[in-house]
C-alpha positions in Angstrom: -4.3 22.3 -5.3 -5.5 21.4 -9.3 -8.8 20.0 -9.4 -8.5 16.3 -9.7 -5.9 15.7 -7.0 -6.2 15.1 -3.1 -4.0 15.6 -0.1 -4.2 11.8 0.7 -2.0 8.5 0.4 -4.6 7.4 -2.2 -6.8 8.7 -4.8 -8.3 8.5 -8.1 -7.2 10.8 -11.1 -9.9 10.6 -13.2 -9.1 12.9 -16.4 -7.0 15.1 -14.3 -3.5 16.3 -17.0 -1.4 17.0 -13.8 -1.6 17.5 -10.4 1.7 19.4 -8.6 3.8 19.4 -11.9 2.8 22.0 -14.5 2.8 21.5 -18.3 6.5 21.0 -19.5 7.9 20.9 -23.2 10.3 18.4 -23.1 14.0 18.0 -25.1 15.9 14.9 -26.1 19.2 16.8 -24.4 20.3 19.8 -22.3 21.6 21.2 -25.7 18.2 21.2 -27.1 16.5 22.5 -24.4 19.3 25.7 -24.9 18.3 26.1 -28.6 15.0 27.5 -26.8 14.9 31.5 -26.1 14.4 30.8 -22.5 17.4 29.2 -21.0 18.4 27.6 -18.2 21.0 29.3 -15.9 24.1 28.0 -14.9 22.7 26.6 -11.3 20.0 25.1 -12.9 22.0 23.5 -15.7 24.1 21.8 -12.3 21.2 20.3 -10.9 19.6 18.9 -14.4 23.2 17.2 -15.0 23.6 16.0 -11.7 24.4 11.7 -12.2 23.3 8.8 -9.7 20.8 9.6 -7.3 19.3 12.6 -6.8 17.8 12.3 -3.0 21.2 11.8 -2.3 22.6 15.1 -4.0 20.1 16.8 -2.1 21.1 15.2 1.7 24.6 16.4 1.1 23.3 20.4 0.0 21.1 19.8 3.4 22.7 21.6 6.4 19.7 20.0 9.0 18.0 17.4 6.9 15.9 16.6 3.9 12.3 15.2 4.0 9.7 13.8 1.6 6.4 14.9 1.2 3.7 13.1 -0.7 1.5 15.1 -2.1 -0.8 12.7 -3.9 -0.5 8.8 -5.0 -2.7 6.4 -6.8 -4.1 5.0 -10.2 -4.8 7.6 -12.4 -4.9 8.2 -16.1 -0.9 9.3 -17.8 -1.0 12.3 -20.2 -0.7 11.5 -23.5 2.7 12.5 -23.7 3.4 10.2 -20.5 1.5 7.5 -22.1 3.3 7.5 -25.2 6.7 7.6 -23.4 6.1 4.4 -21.8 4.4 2.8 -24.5 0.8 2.2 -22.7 -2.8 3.1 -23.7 -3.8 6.2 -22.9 -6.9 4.8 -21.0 -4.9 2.6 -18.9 -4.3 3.4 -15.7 -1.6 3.8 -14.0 0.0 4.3 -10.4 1.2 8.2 -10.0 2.8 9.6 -7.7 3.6 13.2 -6.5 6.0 14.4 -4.0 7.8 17.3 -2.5 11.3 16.8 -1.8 12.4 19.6 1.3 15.6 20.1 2.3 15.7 22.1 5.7 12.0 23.0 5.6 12.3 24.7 2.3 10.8 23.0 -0.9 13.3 22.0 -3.5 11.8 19.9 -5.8 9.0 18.3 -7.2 8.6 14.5 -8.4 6.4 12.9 -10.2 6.5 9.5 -11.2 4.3 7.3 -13.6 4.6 3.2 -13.3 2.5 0.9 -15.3 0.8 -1.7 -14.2 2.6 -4.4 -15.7 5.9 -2.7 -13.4 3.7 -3.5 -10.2 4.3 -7.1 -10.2 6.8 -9.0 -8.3 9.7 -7.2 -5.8 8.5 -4.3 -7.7 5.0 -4.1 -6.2 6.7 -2.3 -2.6 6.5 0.6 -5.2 3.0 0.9 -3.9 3.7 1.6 -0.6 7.6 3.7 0.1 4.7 6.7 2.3 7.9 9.4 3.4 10.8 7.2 1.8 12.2 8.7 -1.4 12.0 6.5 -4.8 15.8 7.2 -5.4 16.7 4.7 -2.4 15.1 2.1 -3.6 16.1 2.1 -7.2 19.7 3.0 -6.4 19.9 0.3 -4.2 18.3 -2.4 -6.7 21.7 -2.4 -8.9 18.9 -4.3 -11.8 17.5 -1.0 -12.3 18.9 1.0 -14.6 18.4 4.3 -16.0 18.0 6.0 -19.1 19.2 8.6 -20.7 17.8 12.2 -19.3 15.2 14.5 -21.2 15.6 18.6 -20.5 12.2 20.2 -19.7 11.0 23.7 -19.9 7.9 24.5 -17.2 4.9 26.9 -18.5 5.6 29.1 -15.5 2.4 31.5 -14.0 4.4 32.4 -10.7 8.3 31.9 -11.2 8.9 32.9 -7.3 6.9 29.6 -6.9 6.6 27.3 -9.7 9.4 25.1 -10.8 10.8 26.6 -14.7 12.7 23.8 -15.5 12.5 20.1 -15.1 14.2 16.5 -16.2 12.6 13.3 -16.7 14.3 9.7 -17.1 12.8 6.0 -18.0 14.3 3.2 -15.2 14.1 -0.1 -16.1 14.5 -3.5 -15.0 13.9 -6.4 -17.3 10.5 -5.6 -19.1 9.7 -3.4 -15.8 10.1 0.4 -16.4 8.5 3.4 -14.9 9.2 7.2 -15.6 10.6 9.4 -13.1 10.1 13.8 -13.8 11.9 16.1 -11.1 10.9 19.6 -11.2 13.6 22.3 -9.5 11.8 24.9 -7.7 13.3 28.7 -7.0 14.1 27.9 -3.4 16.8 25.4 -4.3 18.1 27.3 -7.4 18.2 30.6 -6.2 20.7 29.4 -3.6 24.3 30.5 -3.7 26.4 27.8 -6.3 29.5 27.7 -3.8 29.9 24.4 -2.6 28.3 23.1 -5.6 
């Protein structure tokens, strides 16, 4: 576990640049992301282009069941990049959250998602508290939320039988609301068999 996150429902991320996520260059496009010597392979292209909600992509790949774990949640500090994307200071603070999505004990992917403040307010404060739900039920059930369009990411890999190499990243919004939503695919859900798919 990176220095600056804890195991917990709640902590503090003081200066901490990421926690389960690793550093990711990020494209405006799929195509863009190709342009880049290191690209992504046809399974892994399927899952960054998969439309509506991705929890629910995942159920139907699940032969048993799929589970969330959360890894870390709380007010922390975005990364500069994060900041900029949402258009907040860099020293605000923000709610994160990490989680491991697992579908039939096996870890598939990796979320991370950054809500300002201002986001917290209203309906949109039970953001705070979905524990083991997944974030893709409750914005694809809120029909005011809307999503925009994806960004491809490349992961600076150390371990690729472990770490997630590629990534995607949306803004949702609703009204002024918005909050930014990464999912990182891990080997054990791309190096599955594509049939089915």
């Amino acid at each position: 576990m990176r220095r600056g996150f804890m195991r917990s429902r709640a902590f503090n991320v003081p200066t901490a640049r990421y926690g389960a996520t690793p550093p990711t260059d990020w494209y405006p496009s799929l195509t863009a992301a190709c342009l880049h010597s290191r690209r992504p392979g046809d399974h892994a292209r399927h899952w960054l282009q998969v439309e509506g909600s991705l929890t629910r992509a995942l159920q139907l790949r699940c032969q048993q069941r799929l589970h969330v774990d959360v890894l870390a949640e709380g007010y922390g500090r975005p990364t500069r990049e994060e900041a900029l994307t949402l258009g907040v200071p860099l020293r605000q603070r923000v709610w994160i959250r990490e989680v491991r999505l697992c579908g039939d004990g096996q870890p598939w992917v990796l979320a991370r998602t950054v809500i300002p403040r201002r986001t917290l307010a209203g309906k949109a404060r039970r953001l705070r508290h979905l524990g083991n739900r997944p974030l893709g039920a409750f914005l694809f059930s809120h029909p005011d939320w809307q999503r925009g369009a994806f960004q491809i990411g490349l992961c600076a890999v150390r371990d690729a039988r472990r770490e997630p190499a590629v990534a995607r990243r949306s803004r949702f919004h609703c009204g002024d609301h918005e909050l930014l939503v990464g999912e990182y695919f891990l080997p054990a859900l791309l190096q599955q068999p594509t049939t089915g798919l």
